[in-house]
C-alpha positions, 0 to 999 in steps of 0.5 A, a space after each residue: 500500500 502507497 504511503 499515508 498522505 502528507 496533505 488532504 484534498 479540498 474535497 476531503 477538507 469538505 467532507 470533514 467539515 460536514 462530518 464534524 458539523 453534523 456531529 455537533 447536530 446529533 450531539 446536540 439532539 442527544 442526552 444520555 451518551 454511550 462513549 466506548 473504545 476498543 478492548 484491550 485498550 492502551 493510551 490513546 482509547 482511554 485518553 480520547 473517550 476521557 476526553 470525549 466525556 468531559 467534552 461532552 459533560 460539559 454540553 450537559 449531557 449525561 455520559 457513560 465510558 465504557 470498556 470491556 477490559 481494566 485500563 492500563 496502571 499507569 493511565 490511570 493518573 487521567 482525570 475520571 479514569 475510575 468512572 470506566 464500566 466493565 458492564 454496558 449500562 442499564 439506561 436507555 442510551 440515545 448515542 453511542 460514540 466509538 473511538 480509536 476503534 477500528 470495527 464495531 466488533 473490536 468493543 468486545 464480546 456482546 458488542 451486537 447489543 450496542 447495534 440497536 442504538 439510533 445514532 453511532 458516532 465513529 472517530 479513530 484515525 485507523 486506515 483500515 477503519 470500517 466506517 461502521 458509524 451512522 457518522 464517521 470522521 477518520 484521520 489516517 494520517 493523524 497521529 492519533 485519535 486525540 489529534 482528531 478530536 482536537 480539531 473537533 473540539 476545535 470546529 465545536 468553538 468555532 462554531 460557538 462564537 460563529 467565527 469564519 474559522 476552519 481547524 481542517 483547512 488551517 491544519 490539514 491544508 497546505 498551509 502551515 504558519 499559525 493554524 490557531 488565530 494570534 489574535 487573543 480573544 479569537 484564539 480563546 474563543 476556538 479554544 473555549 471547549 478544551 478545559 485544562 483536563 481535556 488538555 491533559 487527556 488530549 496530550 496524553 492520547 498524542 503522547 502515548 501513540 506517538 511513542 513519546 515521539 519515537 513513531 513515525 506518526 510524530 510530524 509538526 502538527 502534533 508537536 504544534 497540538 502538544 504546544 497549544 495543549 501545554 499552553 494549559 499548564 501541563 507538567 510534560 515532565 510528570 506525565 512522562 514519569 506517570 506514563 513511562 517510569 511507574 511500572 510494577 516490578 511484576 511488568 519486569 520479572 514478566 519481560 525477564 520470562 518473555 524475553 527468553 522466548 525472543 527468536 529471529 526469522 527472515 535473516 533478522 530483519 523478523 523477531 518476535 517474543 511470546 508471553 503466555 498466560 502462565 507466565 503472569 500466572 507464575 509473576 503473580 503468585 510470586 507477587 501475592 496474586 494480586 491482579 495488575 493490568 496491562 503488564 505486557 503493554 509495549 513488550 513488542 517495542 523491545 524486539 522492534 528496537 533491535 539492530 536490523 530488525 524491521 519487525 517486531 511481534 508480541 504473541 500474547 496467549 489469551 486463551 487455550 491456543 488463542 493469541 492476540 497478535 501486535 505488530 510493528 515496524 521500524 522504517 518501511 513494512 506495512 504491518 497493517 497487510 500482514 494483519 489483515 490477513 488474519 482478520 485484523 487490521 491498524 496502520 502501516 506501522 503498528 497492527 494487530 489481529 487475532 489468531 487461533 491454533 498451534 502457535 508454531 503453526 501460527 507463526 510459520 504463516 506469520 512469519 510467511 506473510 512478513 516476508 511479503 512486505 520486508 
């Protein structure tokens, strides 16, 4: 697949700001409001529906978050973290928003109930989205979901103090000076529906998709967005130290077991590391069992980082010969086709799918399908 494009065309821009304008309009005939993200989830979907919920408590509605799985220790610091239900909820809910999810399905298991909902919003920057919204705004070439939301909360303020002003158009357009007005009492009015805690979210959600900047996802308008957020006196220093450095020591007596599985293939440029659910068992009850999640978050990041190697892959055991399988790459690979293959999906850089069987047998097909695009 051609590489993601740098810029948008003049009838992409005009579909996104119909999109973004009649998402206001069924935000706006809407009252008790569903926000769900994919399972499994890591930074950028907790950070984006965190974002999403303030954004919309603040418009008086009543919300929801929900995710099937537990968010991940070290997001846990986001402001309404704990508001998250493991269960749909009982009410009878007139909109359901889904973000940084690429298919319906990826909510997880009884996700054929949320169907019957009138009004679905769909917002995620994933390629291989679906567009199973009633609505659908998706940035591929956007870092991550909470840079989509940025620019619709964004429009949101334009549009509140009827300003002739077009964050699609100023961001995404050929064009790149000041995307925000300089004007002070302008610039506060687009700025109007970004609160300091929608900020902290926002920044987070870029923050964490992008690597901390390592990914190619990285460009100058998410380091133009992080500047604009950090106007709201962010701690950059603290987030990352939340983020990145507040590990349970169980994370690591786990990495230490994953990391003897670590194997090559294709002269190198393949490798890949297994955790299996006995593993946590065993990390576990040397720890006292106390549950901890996430503890395998990021563990493909240390086979990518090898010299040589291109692509890197987690074979995560969920079940009796089950495995959820997350991919990247370094420079070049699109994962995204090898991912596809299996039934998954995500970007040229990063993916994941699920797979069942013999895991040897797994990944001779893997492995086979890699070779096409290295």
């Amino acid at each position: 697949m051609a590489s993601v494009k740098k810029q948008y065309s003049e009838q992409e821009l005009k579909t996104l700001n119909e999109a973004s304008a009649a998402i206001f309009r069924t935000i706006e005939t809407s009252k008790k409001v569903l926000i769900a993200t994919h399972e499994n989830p890591e930074g950028d979907a907790i950070s984006s529906a965190i974002a999403m919920g303030l954004f919309l408590t603040a418009l008086n509605k009543e919300v929801y978050l929900y995710d099937k799985d537990q968010i991940p220790n070290n997001i846990k610091f986001l402001p309404g973290s704990e508001k998250f239900l493991n269960e749909f909820p009982n009410e009878s809910i007139d909109l359901l928003i889904v973000v940084d999810c690429g298919e319906f399905s990826r909510i997880g298991s009884k996700y054929e109930q949320l169907s019957d909902i009138n009004k679905i919003i769909n917002i995620d920057h994933h390629f291989t989205n679906t567009g199973f919204g009633h609505l659908n705004l998706v940035l591929p070439d956007a870092s991550s979901t909470g840079e989509v939301l940025f620019y619709l909360f964004l429009a949101y303020g334009a549009s509140a103090c009827k300003a002739s002003y077009s964050p699609y158009d100023n961001f995404l357009g050929d064009k790149f000076s000041e995307p925000l007005p300089c004007d002070p009492d302008e610039r506060k009015n687009i700025l109007s529906f970004i609160t300091g805690d929608i900020a902290l979210s926002l920044y987070t959600s870029i923050l964490t998709d992008t690597g901390s900047f390592h990914y190619s996802s990285s460009n100058k308008r998410s380091f133009y967005i992080c500047s604009v957020l950090n106007e709201y006196d962010l701690d950059p220093s603290k987030i990352a130290t939340e983020i990145f450095e507040t590990k349970p020591a169980e994370m690591y007596f786990l990495l230490g077991k994953s990391l003897s599985t670590l194997e090559f293939a294709l002269s190198g440029k393949v490798a890949s590391m297994t955790g299996t659910k006995k593993m946590i068992e065993d990390v576990l009850k040397d720890g006292g069992g106390n549950r901890i999640n996430g503890l395998y978050e990021n563990f493909v990041n240390y086979p990518r980082s090898i010299q040589g190697v291109e692509i890197a892959i987690f074979f995560r055991e969920t079940g009796p010969g089950q495995y959820r399988l997350n991919f990247r790459s370094k420079s070049y690979a699109n994962v995204a086709y090898v991912a596809e293959k299996f039934g998954g999906g995500g970007h040229k850089f990063a993916a994941g799918c699920k797979v069942s069987g013999d895991l040897s047998e797994i990944k001779k097909e893997v492995y086979k399908y890699c070779g096409e695009v290295i």
